[in-house]
N, CA, C and O atoms as a GROMACS GRO file, in nm:
protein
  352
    1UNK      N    1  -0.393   0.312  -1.255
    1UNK     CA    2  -0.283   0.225  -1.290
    1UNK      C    3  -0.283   0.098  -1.204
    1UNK      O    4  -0.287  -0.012  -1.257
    2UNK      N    5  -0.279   0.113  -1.078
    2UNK     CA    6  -0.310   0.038  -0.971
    2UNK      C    7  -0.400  -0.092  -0.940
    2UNK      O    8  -0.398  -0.197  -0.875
    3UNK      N    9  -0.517   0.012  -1.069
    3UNK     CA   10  -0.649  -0.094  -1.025
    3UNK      C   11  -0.645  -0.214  -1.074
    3UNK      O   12  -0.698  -0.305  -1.011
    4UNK      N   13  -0.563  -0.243  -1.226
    4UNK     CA   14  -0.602  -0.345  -1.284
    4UNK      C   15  -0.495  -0.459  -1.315
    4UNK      O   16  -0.494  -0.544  -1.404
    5UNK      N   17  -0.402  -0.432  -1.211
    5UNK     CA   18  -0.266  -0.508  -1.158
    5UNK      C   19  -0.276  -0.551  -1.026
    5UNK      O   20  -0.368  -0.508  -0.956
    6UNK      N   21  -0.169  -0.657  -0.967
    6UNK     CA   22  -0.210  -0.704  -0.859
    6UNK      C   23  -0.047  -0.662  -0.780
    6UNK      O   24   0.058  -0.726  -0.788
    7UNK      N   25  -0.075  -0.538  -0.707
    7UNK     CA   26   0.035  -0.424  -0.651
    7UNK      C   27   0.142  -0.514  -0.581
    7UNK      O   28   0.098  -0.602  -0.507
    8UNK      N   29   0.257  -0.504  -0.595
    8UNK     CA   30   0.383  -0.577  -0.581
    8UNK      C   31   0.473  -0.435  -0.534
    8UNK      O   32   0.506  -0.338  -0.602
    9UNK      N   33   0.496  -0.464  -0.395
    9UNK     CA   34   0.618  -0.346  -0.342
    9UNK      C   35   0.750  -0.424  -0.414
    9UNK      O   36   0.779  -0.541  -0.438
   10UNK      N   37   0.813  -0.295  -0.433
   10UNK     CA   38   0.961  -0.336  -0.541
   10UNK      C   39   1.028  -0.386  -0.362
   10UNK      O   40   1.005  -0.373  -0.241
   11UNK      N   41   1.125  -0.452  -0.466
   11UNK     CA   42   1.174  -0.540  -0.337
   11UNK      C   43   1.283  -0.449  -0.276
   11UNK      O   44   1.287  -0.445  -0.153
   12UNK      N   45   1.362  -0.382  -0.340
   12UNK     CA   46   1.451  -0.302  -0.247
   12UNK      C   47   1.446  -0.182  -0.175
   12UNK      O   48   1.532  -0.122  -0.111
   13UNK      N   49   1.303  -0.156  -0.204
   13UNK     CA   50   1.240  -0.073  -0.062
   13UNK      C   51   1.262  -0.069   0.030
   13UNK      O   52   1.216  -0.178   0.062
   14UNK      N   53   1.312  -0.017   0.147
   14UNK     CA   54   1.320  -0.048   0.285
   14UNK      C   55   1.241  -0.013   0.404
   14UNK      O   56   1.241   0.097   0.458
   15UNK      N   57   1.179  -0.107   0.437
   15UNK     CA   58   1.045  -0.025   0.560
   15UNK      C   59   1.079  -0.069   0.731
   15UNK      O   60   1.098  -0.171   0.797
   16UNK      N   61   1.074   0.030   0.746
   16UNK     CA   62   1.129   0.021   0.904
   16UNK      C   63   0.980   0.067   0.981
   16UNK      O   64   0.919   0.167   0.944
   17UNK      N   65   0.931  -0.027   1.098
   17UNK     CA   66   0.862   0.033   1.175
   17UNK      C   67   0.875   0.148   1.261
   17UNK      O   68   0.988   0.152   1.310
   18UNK      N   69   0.808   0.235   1.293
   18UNK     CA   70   0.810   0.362   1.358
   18UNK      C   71   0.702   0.443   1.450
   18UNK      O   72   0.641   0.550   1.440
   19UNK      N   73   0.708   0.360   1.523
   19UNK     CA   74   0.588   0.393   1.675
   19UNK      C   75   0.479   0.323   1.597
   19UNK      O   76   0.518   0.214   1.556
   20UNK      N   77   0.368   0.349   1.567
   20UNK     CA   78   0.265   0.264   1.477
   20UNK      C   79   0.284   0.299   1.360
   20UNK      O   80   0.226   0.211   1.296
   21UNK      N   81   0.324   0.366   1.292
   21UNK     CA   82   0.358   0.413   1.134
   21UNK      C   83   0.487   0.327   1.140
   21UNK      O   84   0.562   0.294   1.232
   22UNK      N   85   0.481   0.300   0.981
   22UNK     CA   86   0.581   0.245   0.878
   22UNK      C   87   0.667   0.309   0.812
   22UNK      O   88   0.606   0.400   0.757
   23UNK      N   89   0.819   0.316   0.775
   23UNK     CA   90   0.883   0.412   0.735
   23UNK      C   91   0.922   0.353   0.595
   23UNK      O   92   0.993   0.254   0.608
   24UNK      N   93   0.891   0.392   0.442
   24UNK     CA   94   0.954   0.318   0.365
   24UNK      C   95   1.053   0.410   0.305
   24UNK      O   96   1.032   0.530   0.282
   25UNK      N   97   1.186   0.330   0.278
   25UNK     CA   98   1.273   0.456   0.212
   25UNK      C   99   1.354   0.348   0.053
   25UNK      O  100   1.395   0.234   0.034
   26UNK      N  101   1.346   0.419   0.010
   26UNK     CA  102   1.363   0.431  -0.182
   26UNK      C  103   1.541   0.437  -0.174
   26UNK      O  104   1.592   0.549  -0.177
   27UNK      N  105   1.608   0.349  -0.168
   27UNK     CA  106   1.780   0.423  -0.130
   27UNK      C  107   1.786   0.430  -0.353
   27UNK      O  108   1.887   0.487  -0.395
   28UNK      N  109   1.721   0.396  -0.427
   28UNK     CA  110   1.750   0.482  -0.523
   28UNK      C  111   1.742   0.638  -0.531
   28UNK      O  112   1.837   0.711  -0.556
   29UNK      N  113   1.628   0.672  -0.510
   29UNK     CA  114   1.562   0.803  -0.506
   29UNK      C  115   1.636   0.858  -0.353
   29UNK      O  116   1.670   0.976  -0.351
   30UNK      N  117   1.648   0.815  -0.289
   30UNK     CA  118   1.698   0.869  -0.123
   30UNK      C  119   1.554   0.930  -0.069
   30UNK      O  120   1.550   0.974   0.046
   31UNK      N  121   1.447   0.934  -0.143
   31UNK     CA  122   1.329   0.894  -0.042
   31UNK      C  123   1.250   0.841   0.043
   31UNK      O  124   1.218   0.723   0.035
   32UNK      N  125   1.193   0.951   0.171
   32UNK     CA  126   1.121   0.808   0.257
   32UNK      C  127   0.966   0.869   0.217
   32UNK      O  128   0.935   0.942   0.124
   33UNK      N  129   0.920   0.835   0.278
   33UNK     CA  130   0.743   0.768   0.302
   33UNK      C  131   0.686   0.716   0.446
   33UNK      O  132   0.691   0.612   0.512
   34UNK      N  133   0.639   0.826   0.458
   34UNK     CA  134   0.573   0.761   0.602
   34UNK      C  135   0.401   0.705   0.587
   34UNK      O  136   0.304   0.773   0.553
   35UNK      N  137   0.404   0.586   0.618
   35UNK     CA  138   0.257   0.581   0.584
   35UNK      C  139   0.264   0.544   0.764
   35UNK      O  140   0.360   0.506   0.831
   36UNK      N  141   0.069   0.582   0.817
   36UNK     CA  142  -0.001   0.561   0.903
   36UNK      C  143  -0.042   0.388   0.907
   36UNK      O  144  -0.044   0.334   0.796
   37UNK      N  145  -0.072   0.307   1.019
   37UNK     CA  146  -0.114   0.196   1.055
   37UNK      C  147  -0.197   0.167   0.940
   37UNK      O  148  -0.183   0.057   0.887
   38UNK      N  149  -0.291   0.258   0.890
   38UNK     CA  150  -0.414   0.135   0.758
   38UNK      C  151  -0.296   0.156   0.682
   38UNK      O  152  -0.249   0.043   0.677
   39UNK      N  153  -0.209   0.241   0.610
   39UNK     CA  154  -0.157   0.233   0.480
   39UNK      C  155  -0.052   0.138   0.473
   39UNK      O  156  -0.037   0.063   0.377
   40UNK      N  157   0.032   0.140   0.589
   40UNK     CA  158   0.140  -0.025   0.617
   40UNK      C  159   0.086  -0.111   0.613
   40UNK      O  160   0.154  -0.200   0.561
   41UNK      N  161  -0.045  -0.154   0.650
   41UNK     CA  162  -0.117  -0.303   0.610
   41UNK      C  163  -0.157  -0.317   0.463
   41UNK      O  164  -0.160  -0.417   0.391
   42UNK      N  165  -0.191  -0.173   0.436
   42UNK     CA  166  -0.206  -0.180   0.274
   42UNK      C  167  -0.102  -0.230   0.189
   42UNK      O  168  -0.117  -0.290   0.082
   43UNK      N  169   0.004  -0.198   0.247
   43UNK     CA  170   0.180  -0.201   0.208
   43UNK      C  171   0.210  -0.316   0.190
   43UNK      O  172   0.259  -0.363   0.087
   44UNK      N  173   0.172  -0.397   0.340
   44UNK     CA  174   0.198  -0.549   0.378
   44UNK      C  175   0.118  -0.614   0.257
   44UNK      O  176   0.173  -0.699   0.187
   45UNK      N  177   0.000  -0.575   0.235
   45UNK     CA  178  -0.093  -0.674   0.134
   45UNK      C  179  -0.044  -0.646   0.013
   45UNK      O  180  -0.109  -0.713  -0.067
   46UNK      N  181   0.038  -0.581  -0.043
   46UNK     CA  182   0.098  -0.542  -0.147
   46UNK      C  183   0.217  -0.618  -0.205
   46UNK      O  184   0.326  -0.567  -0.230
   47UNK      N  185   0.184  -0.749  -0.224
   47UNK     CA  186   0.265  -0.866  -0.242
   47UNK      C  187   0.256  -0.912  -0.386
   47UNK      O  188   0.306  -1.024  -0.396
   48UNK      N  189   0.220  -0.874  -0.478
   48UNK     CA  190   0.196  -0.925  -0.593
   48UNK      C  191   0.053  -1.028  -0.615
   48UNK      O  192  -0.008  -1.034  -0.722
   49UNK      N  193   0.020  -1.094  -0.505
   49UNK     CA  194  -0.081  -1.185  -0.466
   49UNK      C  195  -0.204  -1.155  -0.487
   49UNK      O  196  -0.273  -1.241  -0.540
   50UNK      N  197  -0.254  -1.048  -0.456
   50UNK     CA  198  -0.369  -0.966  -0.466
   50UNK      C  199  -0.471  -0.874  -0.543
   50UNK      O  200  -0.442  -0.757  -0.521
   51UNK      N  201  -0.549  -0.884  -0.602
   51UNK     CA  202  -0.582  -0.759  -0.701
   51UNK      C  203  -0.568  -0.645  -0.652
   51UNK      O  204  -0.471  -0.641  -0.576
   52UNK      N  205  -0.629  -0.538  -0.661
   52UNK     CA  206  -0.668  -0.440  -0.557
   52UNK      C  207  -0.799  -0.462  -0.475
   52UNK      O  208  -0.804  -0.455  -0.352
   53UNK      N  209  -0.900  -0.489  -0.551
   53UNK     CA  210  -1.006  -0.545  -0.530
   53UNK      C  211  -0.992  -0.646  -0.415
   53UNK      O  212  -1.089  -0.617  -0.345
   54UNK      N  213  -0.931  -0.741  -0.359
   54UNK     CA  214  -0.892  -0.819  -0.251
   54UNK      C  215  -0.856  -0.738  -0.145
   54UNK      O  216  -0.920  -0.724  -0.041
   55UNK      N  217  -0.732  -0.674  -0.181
   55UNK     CA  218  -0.672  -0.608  -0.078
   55UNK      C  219  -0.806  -0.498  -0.022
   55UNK      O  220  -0.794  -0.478   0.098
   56UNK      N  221  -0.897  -0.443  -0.067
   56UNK     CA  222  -1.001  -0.349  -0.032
   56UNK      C  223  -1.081  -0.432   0.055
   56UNK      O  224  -1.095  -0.397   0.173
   57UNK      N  225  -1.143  -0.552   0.004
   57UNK     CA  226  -1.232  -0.627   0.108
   57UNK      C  227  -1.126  -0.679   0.229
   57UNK      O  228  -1.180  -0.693   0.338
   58UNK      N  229  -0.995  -0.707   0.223
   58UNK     CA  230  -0.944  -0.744   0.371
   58UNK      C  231  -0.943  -0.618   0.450
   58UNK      O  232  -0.963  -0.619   0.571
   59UNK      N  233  -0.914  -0.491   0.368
   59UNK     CA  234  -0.911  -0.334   0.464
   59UNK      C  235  -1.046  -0.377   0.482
   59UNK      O  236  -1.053  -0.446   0.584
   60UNK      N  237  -1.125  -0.369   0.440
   60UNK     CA  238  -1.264  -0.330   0.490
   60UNK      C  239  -1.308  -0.404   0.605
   60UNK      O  240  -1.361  -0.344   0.698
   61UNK      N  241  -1.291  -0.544   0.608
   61UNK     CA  242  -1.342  -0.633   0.731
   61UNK      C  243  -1.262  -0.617   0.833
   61UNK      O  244  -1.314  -0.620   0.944
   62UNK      N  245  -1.116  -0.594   0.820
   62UNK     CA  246  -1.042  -0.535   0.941
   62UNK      C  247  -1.079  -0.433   0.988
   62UNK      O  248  -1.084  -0.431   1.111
   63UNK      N  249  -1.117  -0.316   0.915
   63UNK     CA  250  -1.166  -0.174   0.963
   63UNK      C  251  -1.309  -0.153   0.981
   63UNK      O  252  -1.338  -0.059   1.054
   64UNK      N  253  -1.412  -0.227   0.926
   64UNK     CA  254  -1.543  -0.227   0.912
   64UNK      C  255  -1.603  -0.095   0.866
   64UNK      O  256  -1.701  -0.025   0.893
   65UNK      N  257  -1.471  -0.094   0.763
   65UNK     CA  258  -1.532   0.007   0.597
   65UNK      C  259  -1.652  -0.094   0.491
   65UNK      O  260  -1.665  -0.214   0.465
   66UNK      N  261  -1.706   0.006   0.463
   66UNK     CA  262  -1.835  -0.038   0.346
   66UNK      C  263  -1.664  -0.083   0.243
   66UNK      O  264  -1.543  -0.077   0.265
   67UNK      N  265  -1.762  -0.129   0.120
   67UNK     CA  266  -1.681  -0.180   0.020
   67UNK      C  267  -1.632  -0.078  -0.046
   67UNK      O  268  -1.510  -0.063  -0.045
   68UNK      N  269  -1.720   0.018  -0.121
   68UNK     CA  270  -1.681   0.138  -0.198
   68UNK      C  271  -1.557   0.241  -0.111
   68UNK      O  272  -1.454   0.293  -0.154
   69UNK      N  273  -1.611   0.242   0.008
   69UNK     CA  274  -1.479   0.328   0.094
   69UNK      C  275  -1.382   0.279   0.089
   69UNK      O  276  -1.289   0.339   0.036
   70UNK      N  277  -1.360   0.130   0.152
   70UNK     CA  278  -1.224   0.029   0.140
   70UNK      C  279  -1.175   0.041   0.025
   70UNK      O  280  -1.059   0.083   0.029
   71UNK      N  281  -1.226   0.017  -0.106
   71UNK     CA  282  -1.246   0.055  -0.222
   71UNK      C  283  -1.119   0.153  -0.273
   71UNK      O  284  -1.009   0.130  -0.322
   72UNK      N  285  -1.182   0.260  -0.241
   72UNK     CA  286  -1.189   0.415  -0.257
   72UNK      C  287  -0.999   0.388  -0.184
   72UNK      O  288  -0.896   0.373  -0.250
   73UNK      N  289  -1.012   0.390  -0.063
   73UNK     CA  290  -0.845   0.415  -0.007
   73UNK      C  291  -0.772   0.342  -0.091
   73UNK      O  292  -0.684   0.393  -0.160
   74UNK      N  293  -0.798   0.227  -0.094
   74UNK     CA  294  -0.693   0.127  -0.138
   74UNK      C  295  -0.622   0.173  -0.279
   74UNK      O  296  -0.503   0.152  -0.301
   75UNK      N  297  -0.709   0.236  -0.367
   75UNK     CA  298  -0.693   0.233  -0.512
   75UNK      C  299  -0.593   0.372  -0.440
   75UNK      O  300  -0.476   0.343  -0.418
   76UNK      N  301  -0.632   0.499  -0.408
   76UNK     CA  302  -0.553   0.606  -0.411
   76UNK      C  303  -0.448   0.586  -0.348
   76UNK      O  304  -0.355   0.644  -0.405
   77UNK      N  305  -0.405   0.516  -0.231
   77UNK     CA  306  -0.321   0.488  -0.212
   77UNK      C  307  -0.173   0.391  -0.287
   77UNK      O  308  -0.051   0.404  -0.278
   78UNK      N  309  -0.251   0.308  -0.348
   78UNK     CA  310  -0.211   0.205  -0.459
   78UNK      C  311  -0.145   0.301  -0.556
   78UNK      O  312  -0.023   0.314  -0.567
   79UNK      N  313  -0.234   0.367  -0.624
   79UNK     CA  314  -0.158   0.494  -0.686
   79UNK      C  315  -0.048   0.602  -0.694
   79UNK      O  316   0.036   0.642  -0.775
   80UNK      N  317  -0.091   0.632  -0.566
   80UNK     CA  318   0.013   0.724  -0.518
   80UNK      C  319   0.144   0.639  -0.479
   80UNK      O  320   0.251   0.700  -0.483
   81UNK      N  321   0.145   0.559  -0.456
   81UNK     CA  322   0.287   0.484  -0.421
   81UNK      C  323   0.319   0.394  -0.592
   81UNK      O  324   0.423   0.331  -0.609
   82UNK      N  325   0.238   0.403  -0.675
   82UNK     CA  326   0.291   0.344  -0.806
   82UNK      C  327   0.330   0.488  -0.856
   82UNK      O  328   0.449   0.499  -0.886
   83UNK      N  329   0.250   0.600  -0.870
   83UNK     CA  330   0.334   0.733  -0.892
   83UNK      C  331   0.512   0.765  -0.849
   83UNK      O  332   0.608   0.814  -0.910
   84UNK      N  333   0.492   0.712  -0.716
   84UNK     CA  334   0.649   0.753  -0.601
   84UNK      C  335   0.711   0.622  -0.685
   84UNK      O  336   0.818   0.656  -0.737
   85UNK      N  337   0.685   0.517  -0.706
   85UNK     CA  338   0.800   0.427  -0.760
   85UNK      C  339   0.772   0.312  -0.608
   85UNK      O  340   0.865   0.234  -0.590
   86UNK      N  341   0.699   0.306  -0.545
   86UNK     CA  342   0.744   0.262  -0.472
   86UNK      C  343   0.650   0.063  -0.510
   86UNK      O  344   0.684  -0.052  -0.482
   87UNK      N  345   0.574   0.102  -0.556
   87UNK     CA  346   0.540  -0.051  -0.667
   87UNK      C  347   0.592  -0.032  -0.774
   87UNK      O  348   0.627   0.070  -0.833
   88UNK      N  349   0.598  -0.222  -0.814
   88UNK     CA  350   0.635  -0.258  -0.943
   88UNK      C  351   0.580  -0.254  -1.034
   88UNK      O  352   0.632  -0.291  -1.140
   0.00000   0.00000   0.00000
């Protein structure tokens, strides 16, 4: 779903930092979400701006992931938070 849109966090999400993890909470759903340091930058790049494809090559040169790996996270992650509601 993820792959062939350019991932936009819904705006009334709320993400609070939390030691190096990110806390996002859904006050529709009354869900949170804890993502780890790569998945909050994933989060951050998740502006509407981006394909997925972009957002994979900036993980990758920050992390000095091959392309297919950068790849690989970005999309499942992308997913799984368009599953939760937490993209538009």
């Amino acid at each position: 779903m993820a792959r062939a849109v350019r991932p936009v966090a819904r705006p009334e999400i709320v993400s609070t930092p939390l030691d190096d993890d990110l806390v996002l909470y859904d006050p529709q759903t009354s869900l949170a979400f804890e993502l780890n340091p790569t998945g909050a930058r994933i989060w951050a790049l998740c502006d509407g701006s981006r394909m997925v494809t972009a957002i994979a090559g900036e993980l990758g040169a920050l992390y000095g992931l091959g392309r297919e790996q950068a790849l690989t996270d970005v999309r499942e992650l992308a997913d799984e938070m368009c599953q939760v509601g937490l993209l538009a």
